[in-house]
C-alpha positions as CSV (number, residue, x, y, z in Angstrom):
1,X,-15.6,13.6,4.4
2,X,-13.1,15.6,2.2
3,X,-9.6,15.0,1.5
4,X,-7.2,16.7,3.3
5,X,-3.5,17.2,2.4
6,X,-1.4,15.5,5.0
7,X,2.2,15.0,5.5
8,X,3.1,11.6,4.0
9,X,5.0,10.9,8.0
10,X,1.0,9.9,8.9
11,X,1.2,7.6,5.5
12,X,4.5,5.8,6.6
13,X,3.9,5.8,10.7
14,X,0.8,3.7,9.4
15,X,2.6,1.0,7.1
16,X,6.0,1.5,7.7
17,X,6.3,-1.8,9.5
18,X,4.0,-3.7,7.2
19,X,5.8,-5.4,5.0
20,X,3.2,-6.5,2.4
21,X,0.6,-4.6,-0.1
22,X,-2.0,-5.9,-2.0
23,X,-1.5,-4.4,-5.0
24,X,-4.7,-4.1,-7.7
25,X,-4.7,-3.7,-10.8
26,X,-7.1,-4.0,-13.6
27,X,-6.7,-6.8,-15.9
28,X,-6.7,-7.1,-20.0
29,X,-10.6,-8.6,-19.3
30,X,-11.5,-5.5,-17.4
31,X,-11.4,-7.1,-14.1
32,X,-9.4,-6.2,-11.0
33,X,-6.8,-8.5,-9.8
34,X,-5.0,-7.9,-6.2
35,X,-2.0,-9.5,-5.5
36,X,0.5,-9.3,-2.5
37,X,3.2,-7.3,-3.2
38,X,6.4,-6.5,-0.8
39,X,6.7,-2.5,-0.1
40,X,10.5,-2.3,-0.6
41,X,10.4,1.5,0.8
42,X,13.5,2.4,3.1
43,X,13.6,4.8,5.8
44,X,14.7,7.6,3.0
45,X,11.8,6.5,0.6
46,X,9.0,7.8,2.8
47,X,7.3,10.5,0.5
48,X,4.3,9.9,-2.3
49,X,5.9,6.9,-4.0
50,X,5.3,3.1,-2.8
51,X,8.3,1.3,-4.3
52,X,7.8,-2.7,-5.5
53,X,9.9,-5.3,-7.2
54,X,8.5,-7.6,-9.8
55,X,8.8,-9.6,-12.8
56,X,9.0,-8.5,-15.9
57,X,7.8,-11.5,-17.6
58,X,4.6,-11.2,-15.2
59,X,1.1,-10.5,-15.5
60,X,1.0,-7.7,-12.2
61,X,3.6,-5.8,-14.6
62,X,1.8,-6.2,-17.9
63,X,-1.6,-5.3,-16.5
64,X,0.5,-1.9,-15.3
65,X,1.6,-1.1,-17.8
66,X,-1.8,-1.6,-19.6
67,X,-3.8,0.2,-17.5
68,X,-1.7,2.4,-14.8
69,X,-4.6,3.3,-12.1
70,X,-3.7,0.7,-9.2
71,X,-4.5,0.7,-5.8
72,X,-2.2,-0.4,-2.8
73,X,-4.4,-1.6,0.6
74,X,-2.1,-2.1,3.9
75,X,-3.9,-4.2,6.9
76,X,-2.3,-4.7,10.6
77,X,-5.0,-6.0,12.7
78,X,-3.0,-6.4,15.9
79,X,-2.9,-2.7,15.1
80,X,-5.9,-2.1,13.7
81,X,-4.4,0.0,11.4
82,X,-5.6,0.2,7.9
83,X,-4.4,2.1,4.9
84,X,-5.8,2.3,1.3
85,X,-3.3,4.2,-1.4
86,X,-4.6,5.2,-4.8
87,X,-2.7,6.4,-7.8
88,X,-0.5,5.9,-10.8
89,X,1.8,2.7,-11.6
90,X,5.2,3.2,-13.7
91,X,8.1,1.0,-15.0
92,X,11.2,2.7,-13.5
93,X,14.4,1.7,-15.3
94,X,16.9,3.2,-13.0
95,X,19.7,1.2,-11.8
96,X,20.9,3.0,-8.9
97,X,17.5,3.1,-7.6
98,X,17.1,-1.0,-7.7
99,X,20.5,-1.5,-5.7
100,X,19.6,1.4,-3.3
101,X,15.9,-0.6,-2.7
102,X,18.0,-4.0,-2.9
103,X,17.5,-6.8,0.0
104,X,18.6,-10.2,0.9
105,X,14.9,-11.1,1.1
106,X,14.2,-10.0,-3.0
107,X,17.1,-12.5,-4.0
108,X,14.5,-15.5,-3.3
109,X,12.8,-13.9,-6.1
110,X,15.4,-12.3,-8.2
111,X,18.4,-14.7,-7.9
112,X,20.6,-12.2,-10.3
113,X,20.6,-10.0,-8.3
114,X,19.9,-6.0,-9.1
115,X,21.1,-7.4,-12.1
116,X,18.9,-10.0,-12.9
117,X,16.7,-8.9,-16.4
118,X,13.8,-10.2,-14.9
119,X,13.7,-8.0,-11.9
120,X,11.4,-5.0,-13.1
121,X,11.0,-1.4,-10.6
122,X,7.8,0.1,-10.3
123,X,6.8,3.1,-9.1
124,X,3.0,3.4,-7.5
125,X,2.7,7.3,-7.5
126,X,0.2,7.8,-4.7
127,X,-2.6,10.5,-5.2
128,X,-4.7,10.1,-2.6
129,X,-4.7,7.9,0.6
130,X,-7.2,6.6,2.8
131,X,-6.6,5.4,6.1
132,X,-8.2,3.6,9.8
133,X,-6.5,4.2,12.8
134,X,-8.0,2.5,15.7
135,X,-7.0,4.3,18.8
136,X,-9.5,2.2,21.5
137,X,-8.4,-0.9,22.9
138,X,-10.2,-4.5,22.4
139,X,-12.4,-3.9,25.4
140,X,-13.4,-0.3,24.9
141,X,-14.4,-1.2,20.7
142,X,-16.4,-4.5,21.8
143,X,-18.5,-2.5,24.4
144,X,-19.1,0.2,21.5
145,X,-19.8,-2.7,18.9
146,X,-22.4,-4.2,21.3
147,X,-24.0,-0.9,21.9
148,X,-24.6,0.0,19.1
149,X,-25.7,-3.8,18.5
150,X,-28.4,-2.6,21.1
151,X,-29.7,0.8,20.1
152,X,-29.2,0.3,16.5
153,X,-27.3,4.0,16.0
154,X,-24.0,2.8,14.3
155,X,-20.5,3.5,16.6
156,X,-18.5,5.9,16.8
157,X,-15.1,7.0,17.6
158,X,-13.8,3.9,17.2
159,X,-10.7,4.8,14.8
160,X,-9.3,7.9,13.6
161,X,-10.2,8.0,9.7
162,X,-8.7,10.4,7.0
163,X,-8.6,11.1,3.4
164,X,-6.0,12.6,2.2
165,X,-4.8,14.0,-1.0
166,X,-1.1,13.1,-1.5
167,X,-0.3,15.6,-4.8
């Protein structure tokens, strides 16, 4: 399959309402490490970039900072809808931005606030996404499943699937 560009909309309409990533990175020892991260994207943050709060003093951060190529996996199952987001993680030091991304929820973690010196910005610039859009219902993608159970050829049609290059 080759990538496509598509209109980031498709990105959002598939995690817009799901409010956690996991975010991997690849550690000092070489290894990835994936951690839930929550997407702190408004309605007006919709393009190429997947915004997240975290700690400075963290190991997500310094393990970013080391080695910038991340990936950012979404999963709805009552959905079935599944998105997979490559590209480049930055520290962002821009204050305006941090209060315009600000919620009630990221004072558990940040008690001082947009002020608080522990509360890092990143940026995940998103090159290319990859995502599973299941458009049959439970009944319709068990019957397929048990087909092809039975004659051994693999289903099909059973979610919409796309890469697509984002820049």
């Amino acid at each position: 399959m080759t990538a496509q560009t598509i209109d980031t909309s498709k990105l959002w309409d598939m995690i817009g309402d799901i409010r956690f990533g996991m975010l991997t990175v690849r550690g000092a020892d070489g290894r990835l490490y994936s951690r839930p991260m929550t997407t702190q994207n408004g309605e007006a943050d919709r393009g190429a970039v997947i915004w997240f709060f975290m700690a400075r003093s963290g190991q997500p951060l310094a393990d970013l900072t080391a080695s910038p190529d991340v990936n950012v996996a979404y999963a709805d199952h009552d959905s079935d809808k599944y998105v997979s987001a490559s590209g480049t993680a930055r520290l962002v030091e821009d204050p305006v931005k941090k209060q315009e991304l600000w919620s009630a929820a990221a004072k558990a973690w940040f008690p001082g606030g947009v002020e608080d010196p522990e509360l890092a910005l990143v940026a995940v610039l998103v090159a290319d996404a990859e995502y599973w859009d299941v458009k049959a219902n439970k009944a319709v993608q068990l019957f397929k499943l048990a087909k092809a159970a039975l004659t051994g050829e693999p289903p099909t049609d059973l979610a919409e699937h796309r890469r697509a290059r984002m820049r």
